[in-house]
N, C-alpha and C positions, 0 to 999 in steps of 0.2 A: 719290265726290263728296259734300260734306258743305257744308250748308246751314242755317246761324242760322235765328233766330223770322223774319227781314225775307226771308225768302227761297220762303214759301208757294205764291208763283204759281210759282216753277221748278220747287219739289215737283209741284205737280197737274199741271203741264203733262207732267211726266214719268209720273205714273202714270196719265193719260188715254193713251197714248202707249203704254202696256205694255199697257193696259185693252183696248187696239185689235187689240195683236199678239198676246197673249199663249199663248190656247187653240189650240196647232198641234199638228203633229205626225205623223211614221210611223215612228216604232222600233218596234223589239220589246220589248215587256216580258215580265215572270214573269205569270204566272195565278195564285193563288189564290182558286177557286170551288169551290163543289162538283159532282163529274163526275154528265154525264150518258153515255147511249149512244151511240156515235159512231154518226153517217147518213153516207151516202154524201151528198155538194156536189154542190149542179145544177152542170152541164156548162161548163165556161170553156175561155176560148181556149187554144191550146198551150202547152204548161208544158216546157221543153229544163233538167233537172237535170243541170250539169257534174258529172263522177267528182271525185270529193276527199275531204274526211274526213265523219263525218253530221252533224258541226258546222256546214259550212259547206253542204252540202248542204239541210239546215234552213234556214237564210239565204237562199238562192237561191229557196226556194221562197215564202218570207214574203212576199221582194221580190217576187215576179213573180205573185203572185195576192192581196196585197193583206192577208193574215190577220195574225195576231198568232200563235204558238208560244210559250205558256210551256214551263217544267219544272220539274220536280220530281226534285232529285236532278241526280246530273253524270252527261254522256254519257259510254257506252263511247268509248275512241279507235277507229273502226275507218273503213278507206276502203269509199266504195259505188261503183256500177256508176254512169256513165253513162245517165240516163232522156231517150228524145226523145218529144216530142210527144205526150206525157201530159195529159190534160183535168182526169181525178178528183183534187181531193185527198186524200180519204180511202184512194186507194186508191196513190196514189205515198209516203201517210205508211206505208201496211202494208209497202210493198214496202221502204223506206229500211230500216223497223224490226226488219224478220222478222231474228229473231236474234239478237237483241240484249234481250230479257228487260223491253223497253218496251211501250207501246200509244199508241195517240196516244188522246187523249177529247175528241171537238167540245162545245165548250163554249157556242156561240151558233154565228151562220151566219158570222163574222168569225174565230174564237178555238177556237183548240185547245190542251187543255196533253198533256205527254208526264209518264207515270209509269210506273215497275216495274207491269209484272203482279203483280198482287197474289198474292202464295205465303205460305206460313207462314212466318214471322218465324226465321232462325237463331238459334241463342243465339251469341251471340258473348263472347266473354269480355272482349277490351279495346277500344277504341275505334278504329275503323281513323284510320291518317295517312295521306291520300295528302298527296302535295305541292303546293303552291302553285299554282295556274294550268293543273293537270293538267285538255287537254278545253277549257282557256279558258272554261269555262261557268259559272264560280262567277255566284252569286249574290247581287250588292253591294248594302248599305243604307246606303252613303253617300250617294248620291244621294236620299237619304230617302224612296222607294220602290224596290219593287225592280226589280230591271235585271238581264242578263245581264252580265258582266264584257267580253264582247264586242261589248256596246254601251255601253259606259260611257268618254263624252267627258270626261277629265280622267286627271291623273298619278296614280296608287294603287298603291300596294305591299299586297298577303298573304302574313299569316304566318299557318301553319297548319298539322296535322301532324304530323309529326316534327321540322320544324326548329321550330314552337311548342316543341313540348313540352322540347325539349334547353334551348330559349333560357329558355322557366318556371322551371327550376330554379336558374338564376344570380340574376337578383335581379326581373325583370318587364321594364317599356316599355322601360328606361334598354338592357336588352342586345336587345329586339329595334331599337330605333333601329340599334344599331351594325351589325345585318345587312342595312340598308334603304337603299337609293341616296337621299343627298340629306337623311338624318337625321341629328339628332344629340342631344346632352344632356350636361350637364353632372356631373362626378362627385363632389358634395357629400356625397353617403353616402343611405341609405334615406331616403324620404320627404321628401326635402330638393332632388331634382333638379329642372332646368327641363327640357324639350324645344323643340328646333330646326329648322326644315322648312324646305329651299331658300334657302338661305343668309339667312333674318328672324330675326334675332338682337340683343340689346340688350344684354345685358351678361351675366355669369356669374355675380351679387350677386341673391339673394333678398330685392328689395325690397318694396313695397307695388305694383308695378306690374300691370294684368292681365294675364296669361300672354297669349303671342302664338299657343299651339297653343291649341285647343279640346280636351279631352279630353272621350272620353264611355264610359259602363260600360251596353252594349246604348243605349239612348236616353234615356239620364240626362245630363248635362253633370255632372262630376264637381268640377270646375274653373272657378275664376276669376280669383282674384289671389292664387292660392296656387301649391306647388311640386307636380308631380308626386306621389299620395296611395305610391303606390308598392306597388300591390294585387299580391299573390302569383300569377300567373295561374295557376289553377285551375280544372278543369272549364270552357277556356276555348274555343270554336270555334275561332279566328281571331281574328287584329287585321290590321283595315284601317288605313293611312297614309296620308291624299290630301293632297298635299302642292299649293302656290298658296294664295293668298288665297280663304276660302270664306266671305264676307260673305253672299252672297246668299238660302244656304239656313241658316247658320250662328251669321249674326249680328255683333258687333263681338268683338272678339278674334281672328277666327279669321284673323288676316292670313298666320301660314307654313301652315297647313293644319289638319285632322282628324285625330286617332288617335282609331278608335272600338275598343274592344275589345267582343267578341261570344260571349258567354256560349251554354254548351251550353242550351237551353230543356227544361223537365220534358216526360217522354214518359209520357202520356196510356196507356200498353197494356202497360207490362215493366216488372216491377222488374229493378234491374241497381246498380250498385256498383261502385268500385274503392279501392281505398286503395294508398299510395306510401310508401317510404323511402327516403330518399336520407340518403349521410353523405361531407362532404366534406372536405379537408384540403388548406391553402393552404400554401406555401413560405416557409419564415422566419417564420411565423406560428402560427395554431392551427388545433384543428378543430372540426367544426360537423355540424350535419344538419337535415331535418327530417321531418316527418311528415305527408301528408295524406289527405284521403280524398274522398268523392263517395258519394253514396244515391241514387237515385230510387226513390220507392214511389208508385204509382197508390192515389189513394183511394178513388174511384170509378172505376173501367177504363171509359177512351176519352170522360170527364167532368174527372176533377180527380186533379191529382197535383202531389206534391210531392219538390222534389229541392231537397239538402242540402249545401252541401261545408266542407271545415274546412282547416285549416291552423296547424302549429306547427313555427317552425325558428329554429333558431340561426345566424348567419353570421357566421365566425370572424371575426378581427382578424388586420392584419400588421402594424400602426404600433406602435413602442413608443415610451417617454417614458423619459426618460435622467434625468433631474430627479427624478420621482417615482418610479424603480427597477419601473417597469409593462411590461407584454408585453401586446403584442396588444390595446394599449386601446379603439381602435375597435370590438369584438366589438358584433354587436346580434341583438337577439331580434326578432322579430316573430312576430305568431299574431293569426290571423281566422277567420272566416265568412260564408258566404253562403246565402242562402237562398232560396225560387220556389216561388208557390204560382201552379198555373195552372188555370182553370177552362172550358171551353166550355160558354158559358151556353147556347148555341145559334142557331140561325137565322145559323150561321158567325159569332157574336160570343164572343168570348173577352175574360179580365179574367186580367192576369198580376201578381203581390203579389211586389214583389222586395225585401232587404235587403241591406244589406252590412254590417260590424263588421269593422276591424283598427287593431291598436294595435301603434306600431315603436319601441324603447325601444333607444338607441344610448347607451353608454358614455362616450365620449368621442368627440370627429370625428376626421377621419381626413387630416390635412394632415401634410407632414414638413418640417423644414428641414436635413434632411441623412439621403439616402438614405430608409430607410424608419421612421428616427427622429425623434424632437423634444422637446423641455426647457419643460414648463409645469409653474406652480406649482400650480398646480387641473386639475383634471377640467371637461372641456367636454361634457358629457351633450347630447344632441340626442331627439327625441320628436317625433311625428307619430300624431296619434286623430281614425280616420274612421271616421265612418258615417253611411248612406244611406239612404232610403226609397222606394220608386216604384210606382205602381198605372198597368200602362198597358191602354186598351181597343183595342181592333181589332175591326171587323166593317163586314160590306156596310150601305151605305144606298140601296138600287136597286143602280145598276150600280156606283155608289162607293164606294172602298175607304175609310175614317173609320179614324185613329185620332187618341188624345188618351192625353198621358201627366203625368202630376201626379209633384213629386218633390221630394225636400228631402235637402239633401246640408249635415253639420255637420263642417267638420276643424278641429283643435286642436293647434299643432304650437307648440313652443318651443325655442331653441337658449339657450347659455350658453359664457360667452367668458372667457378670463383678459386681465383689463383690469388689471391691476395697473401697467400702465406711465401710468396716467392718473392714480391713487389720488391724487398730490401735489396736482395741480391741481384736484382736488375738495376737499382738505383732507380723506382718508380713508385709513385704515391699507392697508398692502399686507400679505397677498394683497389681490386684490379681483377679486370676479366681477363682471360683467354679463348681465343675466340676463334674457332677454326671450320673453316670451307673445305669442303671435298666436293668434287664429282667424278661420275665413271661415265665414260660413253661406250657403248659395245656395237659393232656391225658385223653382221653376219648374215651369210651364205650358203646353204645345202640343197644339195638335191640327192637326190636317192633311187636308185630302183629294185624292185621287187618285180616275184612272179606269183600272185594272190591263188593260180591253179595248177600251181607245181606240186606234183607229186613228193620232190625233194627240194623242200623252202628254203631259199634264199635272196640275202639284200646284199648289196652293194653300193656304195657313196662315196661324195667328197664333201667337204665344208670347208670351209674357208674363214676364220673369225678377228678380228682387229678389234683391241681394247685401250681404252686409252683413261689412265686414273692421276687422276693430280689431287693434291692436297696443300693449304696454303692454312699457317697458322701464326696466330698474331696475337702479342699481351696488348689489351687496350686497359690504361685508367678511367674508372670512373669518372674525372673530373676532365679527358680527353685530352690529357699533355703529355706527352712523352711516348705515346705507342712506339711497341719493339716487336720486330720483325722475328717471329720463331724459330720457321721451317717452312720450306719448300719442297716437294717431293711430287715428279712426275715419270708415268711409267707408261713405256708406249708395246705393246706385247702383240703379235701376228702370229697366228699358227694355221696352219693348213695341214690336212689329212686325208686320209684315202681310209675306207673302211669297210670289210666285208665279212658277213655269217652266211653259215650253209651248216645243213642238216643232213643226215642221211641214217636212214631206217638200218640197224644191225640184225633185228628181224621181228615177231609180232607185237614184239613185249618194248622192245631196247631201241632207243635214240640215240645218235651222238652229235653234238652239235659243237662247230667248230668257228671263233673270230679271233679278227687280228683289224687292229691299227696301225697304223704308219703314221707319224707326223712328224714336223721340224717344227719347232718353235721360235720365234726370236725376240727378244727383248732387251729393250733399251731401257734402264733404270737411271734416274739423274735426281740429285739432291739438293740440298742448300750450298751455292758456290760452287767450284768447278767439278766438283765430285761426281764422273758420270760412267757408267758400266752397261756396258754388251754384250750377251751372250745369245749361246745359240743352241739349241739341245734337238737332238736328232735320236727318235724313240718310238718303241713299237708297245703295245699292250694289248696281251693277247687273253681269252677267253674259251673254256672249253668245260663243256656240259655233258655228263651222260646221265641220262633220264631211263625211266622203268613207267609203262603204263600198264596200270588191269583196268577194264573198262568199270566192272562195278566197288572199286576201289578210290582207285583216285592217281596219285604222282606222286613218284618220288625220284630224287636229285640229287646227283654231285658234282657241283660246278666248283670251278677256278675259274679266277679273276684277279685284273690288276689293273690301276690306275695312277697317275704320276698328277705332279703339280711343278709349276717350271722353277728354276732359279729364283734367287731373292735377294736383295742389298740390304744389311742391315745397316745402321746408323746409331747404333751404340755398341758395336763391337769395333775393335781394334782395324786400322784400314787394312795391313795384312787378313786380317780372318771378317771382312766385309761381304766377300760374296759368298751366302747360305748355298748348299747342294739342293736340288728338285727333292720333294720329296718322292718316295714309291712305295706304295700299298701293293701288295700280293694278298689272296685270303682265298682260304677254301670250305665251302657250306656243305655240310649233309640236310638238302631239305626237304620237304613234304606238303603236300594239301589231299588229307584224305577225306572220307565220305561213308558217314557209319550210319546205322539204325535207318537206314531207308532215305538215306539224306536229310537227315532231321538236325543229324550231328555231323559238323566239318571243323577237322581238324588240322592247322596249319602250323610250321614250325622249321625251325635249323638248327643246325649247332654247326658251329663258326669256328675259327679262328683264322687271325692274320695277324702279318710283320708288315711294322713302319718306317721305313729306312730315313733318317734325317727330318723328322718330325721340327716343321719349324711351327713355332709359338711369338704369338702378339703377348708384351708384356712393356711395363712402363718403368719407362727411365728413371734414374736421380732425378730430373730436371721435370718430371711429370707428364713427360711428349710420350707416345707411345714409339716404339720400337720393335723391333724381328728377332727372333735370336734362333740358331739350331739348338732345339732339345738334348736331341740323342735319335735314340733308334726305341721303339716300342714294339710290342708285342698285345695284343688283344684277343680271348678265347672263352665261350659262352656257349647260350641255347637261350631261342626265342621259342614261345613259345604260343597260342593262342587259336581258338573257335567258338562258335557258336551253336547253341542248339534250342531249335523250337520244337514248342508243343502250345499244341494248342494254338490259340494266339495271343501267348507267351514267347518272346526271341531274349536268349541270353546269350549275352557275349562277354568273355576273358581273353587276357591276356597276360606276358610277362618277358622278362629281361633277366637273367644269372649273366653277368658278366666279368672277367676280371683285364680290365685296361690298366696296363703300365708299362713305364720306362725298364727298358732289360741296360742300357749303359747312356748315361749322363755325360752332357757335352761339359767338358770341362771348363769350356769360355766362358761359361754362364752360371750365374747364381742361384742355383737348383739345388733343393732338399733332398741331400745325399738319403735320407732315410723313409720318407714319402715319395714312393713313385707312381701314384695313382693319376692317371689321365685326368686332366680339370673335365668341368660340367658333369661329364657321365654317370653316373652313379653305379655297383658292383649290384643292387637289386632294383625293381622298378615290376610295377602291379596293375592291373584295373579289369575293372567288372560292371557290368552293364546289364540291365533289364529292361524289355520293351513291353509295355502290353496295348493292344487293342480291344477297345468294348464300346460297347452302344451307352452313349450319358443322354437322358434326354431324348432318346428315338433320334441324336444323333452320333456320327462316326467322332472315333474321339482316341487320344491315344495317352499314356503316361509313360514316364524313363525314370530311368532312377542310377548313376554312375557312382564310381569310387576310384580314387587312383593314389598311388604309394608311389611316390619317391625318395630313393634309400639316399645315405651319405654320401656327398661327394665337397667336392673343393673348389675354390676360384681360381687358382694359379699354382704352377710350376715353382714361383719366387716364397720363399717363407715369409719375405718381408710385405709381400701383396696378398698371401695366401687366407682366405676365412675361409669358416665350413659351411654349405650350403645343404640343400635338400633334407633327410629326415623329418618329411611333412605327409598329412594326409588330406585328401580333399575329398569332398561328395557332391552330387549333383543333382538336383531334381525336377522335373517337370511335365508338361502336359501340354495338350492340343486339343480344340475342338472343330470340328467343320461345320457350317452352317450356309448352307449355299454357296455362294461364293467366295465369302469369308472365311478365312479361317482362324481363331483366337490361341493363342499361345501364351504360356506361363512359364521362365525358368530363374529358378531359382541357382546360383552357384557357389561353390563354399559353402556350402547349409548350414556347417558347422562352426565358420568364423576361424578356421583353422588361420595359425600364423607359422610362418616361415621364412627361410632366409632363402628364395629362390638365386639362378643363375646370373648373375649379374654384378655388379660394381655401381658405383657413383660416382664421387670427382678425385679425378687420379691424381690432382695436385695433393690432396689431404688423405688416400687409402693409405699410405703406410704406419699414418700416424694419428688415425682417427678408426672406428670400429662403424663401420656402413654397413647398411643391410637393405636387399633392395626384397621387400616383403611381397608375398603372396596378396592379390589383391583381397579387401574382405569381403565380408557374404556381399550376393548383389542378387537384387530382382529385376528380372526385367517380361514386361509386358508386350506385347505384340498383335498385330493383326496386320492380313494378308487380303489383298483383295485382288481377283484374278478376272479376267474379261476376256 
């Protein structure tokens, strides 16, 4: 719901109204305090703990005597006994635990958390992987506190592990979308891609528009109206996916969802280390490798410590160029760093100093017009330079959890085109480049607080963000005479907001959880020549969940949400119909994460739909410049679907995507295929399937995978005269691990089958309408690996 300056009384009305509901609440949250001795609990009515696993057995007990349960760490999977008519809790939590290498620790007369017995620390040599959702108990900070994953109302995919670490080595976000129900991206080349969530997609052109995913690097927003930075994941936890419209905690952008990626944090007590090689080799193409590594050193042991990580790699090229007699043109380098300096000031306050540095330096791009070839008279070099700053605090204020994070994110990214088919019409020699600079700088401010031992969970915040993107594009001649000045476009955007959720228990079973947003936006939009617009948008996005728990079952959901994106100045529409409307996403999920066969089998899923009011789309001019236009209004409605089940030690995982994205009414300003209203990128089906095994090779640990993934038909653009058909592709994947002391050896093979396709993307917009481009699936590729940990 988005509301002009004339619209103030329906603001307050709404946030008196949230002001009323807001502080509720009975979940279970994480703890984070410091332990004290557990007491035995005065005496309560009878406690009947059903047998099942001590997952859900925990839950049983929360619900029916009122406490809160954090943790610390993931539970062993093991089933318990049956408890009737139990009074004590401290004395049903010894009895659940005996055995299992926990304790439970009463943290107030409400609140207990659970942690390993404290033993001496093993050395471990590499970083254990378990898999994804192993336990259901992970730990989410999407929610921007933390949560059990098995009280977390909303759609989220983890990647973590072993299939992180396989997926880290192909290229970052772009290959774990590919293994995530209901994600997607566009295949532009490094640091060039968008990302796609639940079928909110606009076009497959990196225009000036703000990105519709939120990206974040720990609780940085990394991202605004820029392409995916395309960070190496390295020394990386996990990356969470929440895929729906996440206005409420999130902000304007975040209409298909969140990818937060989740950095390993400095460990305060071990130094410890690993460094990697990998060296890989593509089909029909070249080969490539890279290098990296990881340090942790305590500066001060169980005070201050800092950890390090680096990265240097090459990624070969398959695309040649027949004109210029080149091989493998697209090859590109990238190499970074990161850095974390973490200090516990004390009195449980902590101050964490985080950096990032990488720079992606691509040869040429990587589009073909025949097969995995194509005929340009220039080289089209591509570039992407990021880097980051962030100081965040955390610590108690009484029973409140505070944190505040400051942060400044600068990228600098340029592409270059062979525009030579223009040269006449400028009165300029051919060859002829185009050559265009962008950067985006973002600064940002949050602080937040929570109560981690509230009975009825709730957060409340502010943020404060300032963006600033300019774009400068210019034809230069090969032979350097006559350069012409193309376009100029800079956009300076401030928003600030107010943000608050609360929960409250309806009774043993039922949740309801209730947010809302406030913000003001403002933007200053200014072009080539005196062309310059300001606007200001005054808007709320609210959010509201009711959820259903059985303890030996799992969760089920009906959340609304909504999410807005600000104004926009196009520059090939008419200067009357120059300034685009925000757009606004509404959507409502029926979702699920259940827990069958003894926890063997977990089953996750939704079914969706939402409305997109003034869908604006990046699309490219007559002149070859990219451009804004309003679509229309769309409509999008499906079912995600996907789990895993082991046996043995055998883990299978599936997933899937039924969706149908499209235009319900066509803007008429724009040159839109009255008869095609399918959303670009998305595709209406989308598949994969996954098998893990573990076994002894050699009397050592050792492990094999083996993936599949289908993507159904979809399109490049909204424009018939831009439009190709993309996707109808299949791919597979396969490989293996071995450990051997400290090492570990790794084989993955990808594409096994050489599969070809026309993926997500474009090539040079001066010649797409009258040239047949295809920006192909990369081919098979192997790549070899060793880990060595210390």
């Amino acid at each position: 719901m988005v509301a002009g300056r004339g619209a103030w009384n329906d603001v307050a009305r709404s946030w008196r109204y949230v002001r009323a509901a807001s502080i509720m609440g009975a979940a279970m949250g994480a703890i984070w305090s410091s332990p004290v001795l557990a007491d035995p609990t005065t005496p309560q009515r009878a406690i009947t703990i059903p047998a099942g696993t001590l997952r859900s057995a925990l839950d049983a007990l929360a619900r029916q005597t009122g406490i809160s349960i954090g943790m610390a760490g993931a539970l062993p999977h093991l089933q318990v006994k049956r408890i009737d008519r139990g009074s004590d809790t401290a004395d049903i939590l010894r009895q659940l635990l005996r055995g299992t290498a926990l304790r439970a620790v009463r943290l107030d007369q409400t609140t207990w958390r659970i942690e390993p017995i404290p033993v001496e620390a093993p050395r471990v040599a590499i970083r254990p992987t378990p898999p994804a959702g192993a336990g259901d108990d992970i730990i989410v900070i999407a929610s921007k506190r933390d949560e059990r994953l098995s009280d977390f109302t909303s759609s989220i995919s983890i990647e973590d592990g072993a299939t992180l670490d396989r997926l880290a080595r192909r290229r970052g976000l772009t290959d774990v979308m590919a293994a995530t129900d209901s994600a997607f991206s566009t295949n532009l080349g490094p640091g060039r891609d968008r990302i796609f969530l639940r079928g909110v997609a606009d076009s497959a052109f990196n225009g000036t528009s703000q990105s519709l995913v939120s990206l974040f690097l720990d609780d940085v927003r990394i991202g605004y109206a820029s392409p995916d930075p395309d960070l190496r994941l390295v020394d990386v936890q996990r990356v969470e996916v929440l895929r729906g419209p996440q206005g409420t905690l999130y902000g304007t952008g975040a209409l298909g969802g969140v990818v937060r990626t989740v950095t390993v944090a400095p460990d305060l007590t071990r130094t410890s280390g690993d460094i990697g090689v990998d060296g890989v080799g593509v089909g029909n193409g070249g080969i490539g490798g890279a290098v990296e590594g990881t340090v942790n050193v305590p500066i001060v042991t169980g005070a201050l410590a800092l950890r390090v990580s680096g990265w240097d790699e090459t990624m070969p090229g398959w695309i040649d160029d027949t004109e210029r007699n080149r091989s493998n043109v697209n090859r590109t380098h990238r190499v970074g760093g990161r850095a974390a300096l973490r200090w516990m000031i004390g009195k449980g306050w902590s101050a964490t100093l985080s950096g990032v540095a990488q720079r992606i330096d691509a040869r040429d791009s990587q589009y073909a017009t025949s097969g995995l070839t194509r005929a340009t008279r220039i080289a089209e070099p591509q570039d992407n330079d990021f880097t980051s700053g962030a100081l965040t605090l955390r610590g108690p204020l009484g029973k409140l959890d505070v944190q505040a994070t400051t942060a400044y994110v600068d990228q600098e990214f340029g592409s270059t085109y062979d525009a030579s088919i223009v040269a006449p019409s400028l009165g300029v020699s051919a060859p002829l480049a185009y050559v265009e600079d962008r950067s985006a700088q973002l600064l940002s401010q949050e602080i937040r607080l929570s109560d981690p031992t509230a009975r009825h969970p709730w957060l409340i915040g502010a943020t404060i963000l300032h963006s600033t993107s300019r774009l400068q594009g210019r034809f230069v001649p090969v032979d350097g005479i006559g350069t012409v000045a193309a376009r100029r476009d800079e956009e300076d955007v401030t928003d600030v907001a107010l943000f608050a959720e609360g929960t409250q228990r309806l009774n043993s079973a039922l949740d309801f959880k209730l947010g809302l947003r406030g913000f003001l936006t403002s933007s200053r939009l200014e072009q080539q020549g005196p062309d310059r617009e300001d606007a200001d948008q005054l808007g709320v996005t609210p959010s509201a969940t009711l959820s259903w728990h059985r303890d030996d079952l799992g969760l089920i959901w009906l959340r609304y949400a909504s999410a807005v994106r600000p104004v926009a100045i196009s520059r090939t529409a008419a200067p009357n119909e120059a300034r685009i409307p925000g757009d606004e996403l509404q959507s409502l999920e029926l979702g699920w994460r259940l827990r069958l066969a003894g926890d063997r089998l977990n089953l996750h899923g939704a079914v969706f739909g939402s409305t997109w009011e003034h869908l604006r789309s990046d699309t490219v001019g007559s002149d070859g410049l990219l451009g804004t236009v309003d679509a229309g209004n769309a409509v999008n409605y499906g079912v995600e679907f996907g789990g895993d089940y082991t046996v043995a030690s055998t883990a299978i995982e599936f997933g899937g995507t039924l969706q149908r994205a499209r235009l319900t009414s066509a803007s008429s300003a724009t040159n839109l295929d009255r008869d095609d209203r399918r959303l670009p990128v998305v595709p209406d089906i989308s598949g994969h399937v996954g098998a893990t095994r573990t076994l002894m090779l050699f009397r050592l640990p050792a492990s094999v995978y083996a993936t599949a993934r289908y993507t159904g038909r979809t399109r490049l653009s909204f424009d018939p005269l831009l439009d190709r058909p993309a996707g109808r592709y299949a791919t597979a994947d396969l490989g293996g691990a071995i450990t051997h002391g400290a090492a570990r050896w790794s084989i993955d093979v990808t594409n096994l089958f050489d599969s070809r396709g026309n993926s997500f993307g474009f090539g040079n917009p001066f010649t797409l309408a009258t040239t047949t481009q295809t920006v192909p699936v990369r081919p098979r590729a192997v790549t070899l690996g060793v880990r060595l940990g210390f």
